[in-house]
MIVEXDREN-214920 format. One record per atom (N, C-alpha, C): x, y, z; residue in one letter. Coordinates in steps of 0.05 Angstrom, whole numbers, padded with zeros to 5 digits, always signed. Each point is the difference from the previous one (the first is absolute). Last residue first. Layout:
<atoms>
XYZA...
</atoms>
This chain:
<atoms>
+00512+00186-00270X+00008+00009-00023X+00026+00004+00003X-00077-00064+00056X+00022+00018+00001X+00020+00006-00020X-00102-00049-00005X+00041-00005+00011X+00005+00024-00004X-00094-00016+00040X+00005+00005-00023X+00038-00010+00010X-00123-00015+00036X+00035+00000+00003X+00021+00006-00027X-00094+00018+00071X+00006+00004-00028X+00030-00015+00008X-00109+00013+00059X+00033-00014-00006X+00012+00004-00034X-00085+00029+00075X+00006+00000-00025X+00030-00017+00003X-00099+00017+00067X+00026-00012-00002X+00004+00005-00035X-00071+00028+00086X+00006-00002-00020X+00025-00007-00020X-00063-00010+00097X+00018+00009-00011X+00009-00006-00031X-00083+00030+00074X+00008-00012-00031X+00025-00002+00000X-00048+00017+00099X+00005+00011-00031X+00004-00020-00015X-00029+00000+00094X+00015-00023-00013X+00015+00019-00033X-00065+00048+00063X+00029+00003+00011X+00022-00021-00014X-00108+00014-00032X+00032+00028+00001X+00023-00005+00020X-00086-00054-00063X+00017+00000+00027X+00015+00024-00006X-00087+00014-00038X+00019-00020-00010X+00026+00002+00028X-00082+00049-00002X-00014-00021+00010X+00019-00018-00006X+00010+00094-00013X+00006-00012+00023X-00022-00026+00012X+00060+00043-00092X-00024-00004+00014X+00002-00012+00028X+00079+00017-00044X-00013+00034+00001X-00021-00011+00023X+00087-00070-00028X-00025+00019-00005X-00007+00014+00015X+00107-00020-00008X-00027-00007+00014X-00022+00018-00012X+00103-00046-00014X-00026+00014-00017X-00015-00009+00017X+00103-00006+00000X-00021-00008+00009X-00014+00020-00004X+00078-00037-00062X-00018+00025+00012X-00017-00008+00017X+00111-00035-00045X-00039-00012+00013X-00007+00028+00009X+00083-00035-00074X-00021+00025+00011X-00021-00003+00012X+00099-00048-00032X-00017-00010+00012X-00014+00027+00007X+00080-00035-00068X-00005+00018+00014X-00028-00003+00010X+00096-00038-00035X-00027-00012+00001X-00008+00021+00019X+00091-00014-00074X-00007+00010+00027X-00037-00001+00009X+00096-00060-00047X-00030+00007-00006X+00003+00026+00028X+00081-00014-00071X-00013-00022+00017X-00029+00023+00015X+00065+00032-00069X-00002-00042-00010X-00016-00007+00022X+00058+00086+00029X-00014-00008-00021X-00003-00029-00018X+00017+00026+00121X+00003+00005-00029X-00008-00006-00031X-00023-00003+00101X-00012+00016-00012X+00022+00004-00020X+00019-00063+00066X-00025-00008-00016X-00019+00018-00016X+00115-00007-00003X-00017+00011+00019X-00033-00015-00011X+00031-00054-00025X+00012+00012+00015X+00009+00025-00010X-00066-00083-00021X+00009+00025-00012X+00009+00011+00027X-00023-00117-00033X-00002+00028+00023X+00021+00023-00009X-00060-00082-00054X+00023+00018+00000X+00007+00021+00018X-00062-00095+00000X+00002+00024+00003X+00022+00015+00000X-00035-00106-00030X+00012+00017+00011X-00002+00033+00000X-00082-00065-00036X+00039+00002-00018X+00009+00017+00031X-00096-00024+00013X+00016-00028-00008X+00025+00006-00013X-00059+00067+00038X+00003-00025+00025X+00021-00020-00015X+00013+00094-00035X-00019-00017-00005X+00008-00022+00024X+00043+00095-00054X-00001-00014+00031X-00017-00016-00002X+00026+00078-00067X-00006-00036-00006X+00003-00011+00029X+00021+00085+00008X-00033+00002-00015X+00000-00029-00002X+00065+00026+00070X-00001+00010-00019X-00028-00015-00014X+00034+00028+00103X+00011-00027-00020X-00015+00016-00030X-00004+00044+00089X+00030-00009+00002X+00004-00018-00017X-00076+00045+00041X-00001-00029+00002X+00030-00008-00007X-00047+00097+00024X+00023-00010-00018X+00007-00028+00015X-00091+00076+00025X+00020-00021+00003X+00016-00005-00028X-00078+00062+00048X+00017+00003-00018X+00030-00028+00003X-00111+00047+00030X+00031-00016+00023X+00017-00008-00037X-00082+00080+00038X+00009-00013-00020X+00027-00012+00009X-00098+00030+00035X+00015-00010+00003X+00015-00004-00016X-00092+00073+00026X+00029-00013-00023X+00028-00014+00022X-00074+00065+00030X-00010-00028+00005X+00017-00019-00028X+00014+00089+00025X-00002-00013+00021X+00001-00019-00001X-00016+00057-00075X+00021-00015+00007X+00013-00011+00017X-00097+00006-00040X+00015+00013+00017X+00022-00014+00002X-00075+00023-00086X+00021-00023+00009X+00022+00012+00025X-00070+00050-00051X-00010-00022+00017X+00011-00023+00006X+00045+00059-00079X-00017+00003+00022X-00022-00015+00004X+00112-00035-00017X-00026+00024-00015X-00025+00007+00019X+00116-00026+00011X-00027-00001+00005X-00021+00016-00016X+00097-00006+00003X-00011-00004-00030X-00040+00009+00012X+00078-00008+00067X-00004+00027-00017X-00010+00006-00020X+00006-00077+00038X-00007+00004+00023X-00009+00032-00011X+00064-00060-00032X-00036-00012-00011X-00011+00023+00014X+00092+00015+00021X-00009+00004-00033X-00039-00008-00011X+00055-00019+00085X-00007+00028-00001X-00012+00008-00024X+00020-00089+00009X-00026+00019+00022X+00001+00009-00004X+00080-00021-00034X-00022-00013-00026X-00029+00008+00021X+00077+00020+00036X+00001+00019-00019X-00019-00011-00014X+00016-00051+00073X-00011+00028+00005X-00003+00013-00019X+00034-00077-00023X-00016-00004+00006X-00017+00022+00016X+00081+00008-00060X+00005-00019+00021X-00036+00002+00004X+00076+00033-00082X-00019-00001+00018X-00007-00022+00012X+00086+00071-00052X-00004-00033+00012X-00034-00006+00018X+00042+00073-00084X-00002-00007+00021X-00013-00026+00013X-00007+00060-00089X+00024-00015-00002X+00006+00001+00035X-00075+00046-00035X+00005-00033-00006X+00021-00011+00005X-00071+00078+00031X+00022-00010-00001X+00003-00023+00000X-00087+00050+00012X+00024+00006-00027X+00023-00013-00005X-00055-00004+00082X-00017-00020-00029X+00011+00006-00024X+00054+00021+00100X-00019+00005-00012X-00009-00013-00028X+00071-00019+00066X-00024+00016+00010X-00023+00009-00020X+00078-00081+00008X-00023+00010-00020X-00021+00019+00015X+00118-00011+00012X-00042-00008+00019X-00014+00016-00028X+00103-00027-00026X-00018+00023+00009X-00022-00021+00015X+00082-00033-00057X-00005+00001+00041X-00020+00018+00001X-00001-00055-00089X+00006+00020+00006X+00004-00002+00037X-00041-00062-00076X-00007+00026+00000X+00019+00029+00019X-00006-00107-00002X+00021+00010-00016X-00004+00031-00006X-00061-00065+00046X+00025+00011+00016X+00022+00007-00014X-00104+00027-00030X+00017-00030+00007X+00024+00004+00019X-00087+00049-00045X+00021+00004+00012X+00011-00012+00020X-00073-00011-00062X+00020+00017-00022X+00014+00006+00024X-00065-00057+00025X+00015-00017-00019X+00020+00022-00013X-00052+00033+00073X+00017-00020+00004X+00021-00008-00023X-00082+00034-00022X+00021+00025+00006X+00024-00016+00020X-00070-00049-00031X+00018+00011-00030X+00014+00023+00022X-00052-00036+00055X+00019-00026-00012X+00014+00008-00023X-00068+00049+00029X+00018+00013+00027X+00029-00030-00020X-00076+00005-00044X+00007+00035+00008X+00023-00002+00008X-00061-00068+00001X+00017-00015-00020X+00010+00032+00000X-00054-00006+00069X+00023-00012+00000X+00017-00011-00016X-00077+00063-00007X+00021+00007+00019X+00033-00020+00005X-00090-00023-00044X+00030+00024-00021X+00015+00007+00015X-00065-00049+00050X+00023-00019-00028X+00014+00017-00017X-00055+00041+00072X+00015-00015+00015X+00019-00019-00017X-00073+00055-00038X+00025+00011+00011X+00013-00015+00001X-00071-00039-00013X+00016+00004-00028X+00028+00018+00006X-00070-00018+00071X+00019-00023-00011X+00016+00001-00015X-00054+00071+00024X+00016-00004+00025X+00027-00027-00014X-00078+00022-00040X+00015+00016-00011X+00017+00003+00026X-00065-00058+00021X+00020-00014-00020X+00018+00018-00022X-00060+00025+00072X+00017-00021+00016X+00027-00005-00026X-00075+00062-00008X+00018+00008+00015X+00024-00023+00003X-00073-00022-00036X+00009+00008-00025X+00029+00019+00019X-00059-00036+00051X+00001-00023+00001X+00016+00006-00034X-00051+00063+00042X+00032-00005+00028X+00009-00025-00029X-00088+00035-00029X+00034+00021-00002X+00022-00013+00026X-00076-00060-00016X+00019+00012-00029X+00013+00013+00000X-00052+00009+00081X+00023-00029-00009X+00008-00002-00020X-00064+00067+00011X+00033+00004+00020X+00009-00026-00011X-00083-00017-00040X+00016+00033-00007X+00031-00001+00016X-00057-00053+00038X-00003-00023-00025X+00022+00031-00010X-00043+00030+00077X+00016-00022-00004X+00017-00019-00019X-00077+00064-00012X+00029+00009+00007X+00015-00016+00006X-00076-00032-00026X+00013-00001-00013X+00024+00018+00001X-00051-00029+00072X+00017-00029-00009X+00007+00009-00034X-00043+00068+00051X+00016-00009+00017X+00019-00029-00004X-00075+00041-00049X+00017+00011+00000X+00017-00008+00017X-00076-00046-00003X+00004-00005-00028X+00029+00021+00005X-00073+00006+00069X+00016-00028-00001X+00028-00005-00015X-00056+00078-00001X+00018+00000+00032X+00010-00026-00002X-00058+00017-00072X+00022+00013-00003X+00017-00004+00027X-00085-00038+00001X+00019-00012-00017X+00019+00007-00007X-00054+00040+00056X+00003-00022+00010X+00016-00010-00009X-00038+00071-00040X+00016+00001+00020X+00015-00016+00012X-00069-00018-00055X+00016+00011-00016X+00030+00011+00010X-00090-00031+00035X+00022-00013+00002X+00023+00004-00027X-00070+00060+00034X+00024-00005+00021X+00011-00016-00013X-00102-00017-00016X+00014+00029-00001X+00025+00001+00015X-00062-00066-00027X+00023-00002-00018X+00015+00029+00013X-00085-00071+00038X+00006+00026-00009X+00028+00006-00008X-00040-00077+00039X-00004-00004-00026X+00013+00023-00010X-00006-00009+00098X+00016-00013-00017X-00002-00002-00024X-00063+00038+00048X+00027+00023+00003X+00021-00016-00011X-00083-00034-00008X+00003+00025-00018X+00026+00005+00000X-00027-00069+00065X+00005-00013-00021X-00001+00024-00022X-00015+00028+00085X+00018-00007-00002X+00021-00010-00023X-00091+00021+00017X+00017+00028+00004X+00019-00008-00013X-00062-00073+00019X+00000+00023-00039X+00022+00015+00002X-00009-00039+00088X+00012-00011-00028X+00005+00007-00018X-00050+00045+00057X+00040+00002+00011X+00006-00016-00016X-00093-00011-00003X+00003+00023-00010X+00024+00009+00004X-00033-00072+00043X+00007-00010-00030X+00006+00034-00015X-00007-00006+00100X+00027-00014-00014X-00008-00001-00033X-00050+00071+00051X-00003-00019-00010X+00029-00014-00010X-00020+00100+00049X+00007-00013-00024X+00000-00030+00004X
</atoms>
């Protein structure tokens, strides 16, 4: 065979269309699965978020209905109102609301009583509430989730963390 005749060969086998149909699908799928999963982690992430804010305006009304005038009981359970709660009882409580694909492993909830009341401002004085969980004064409730994606081209050991805050007064 003749180099100019390996040319012709050559210069056919490139013009020829057959395969790349293939070619183009092995390319074309892999960046739109990609493109696919990520919408779903990335819709994961933020029904993660919306939790994490009802969760904590949740946990702040259930605070807010049991103050320190409620009673000597432990708030063991999400029925009972007329008892005193403390910050385990407001975990235990988010913690039991959980919905699904939300692990309650990965739920933080820190629960504080600042001890002053709603009009507090840098510039008028602060009315301090003694006890700081009694009624008139604030209770502030804090829900972080760490959220980690699925895909494994998005980091997985830094996670997401996800943060809510609610605050309500005490009834």
């Amino acid at each position: 065979m003749s180099g100019r005749h390996r040319l012709r060969r050559s210069i056919r086998l490139l013009q020829e269309d057959s395969g790349s149909e293939l070619v183009e699908f092995a390319i074309t799928v892999p960046i739109l699965l990609a493109f696919l999963f990520g919408i779903m982690d990335f819709s994961r992430a933020m029904y993660c978020y919306h939790y994490v804010t009802y969760a904590a305006q949740d946990a702040a009304r259930y605070a807010m209905l049991r103050g320190s005038d409620g009673g000597a009981t432990s708030c063991s359970a999400s029925t009972v109102y007329n008892c005193v709660t403390n910050n385990s009882d407001i975990q235990s409580y988010v913690k039991s609301q959980a919905l699904p694909l939300i692990n309650p492993k990965n739920l933080t909830v820190n629960a504080t009583w600042p001890g002053t009341t709603p009009a507090c401002s840098s510039s008028s004085g602060c009315a301090a509430c003694s006890p700081t969980n009694s009624p008139g004064c604030l209770v502030q409730v804090q829900v972080t989730y760490n959220f980690s994606f699925m895909l494994p081209f998005l980091p997985q050991s830094a996670g997401l963390n996800l943060t809510g805050k609610s605050e309500q007064v005490i009834q």
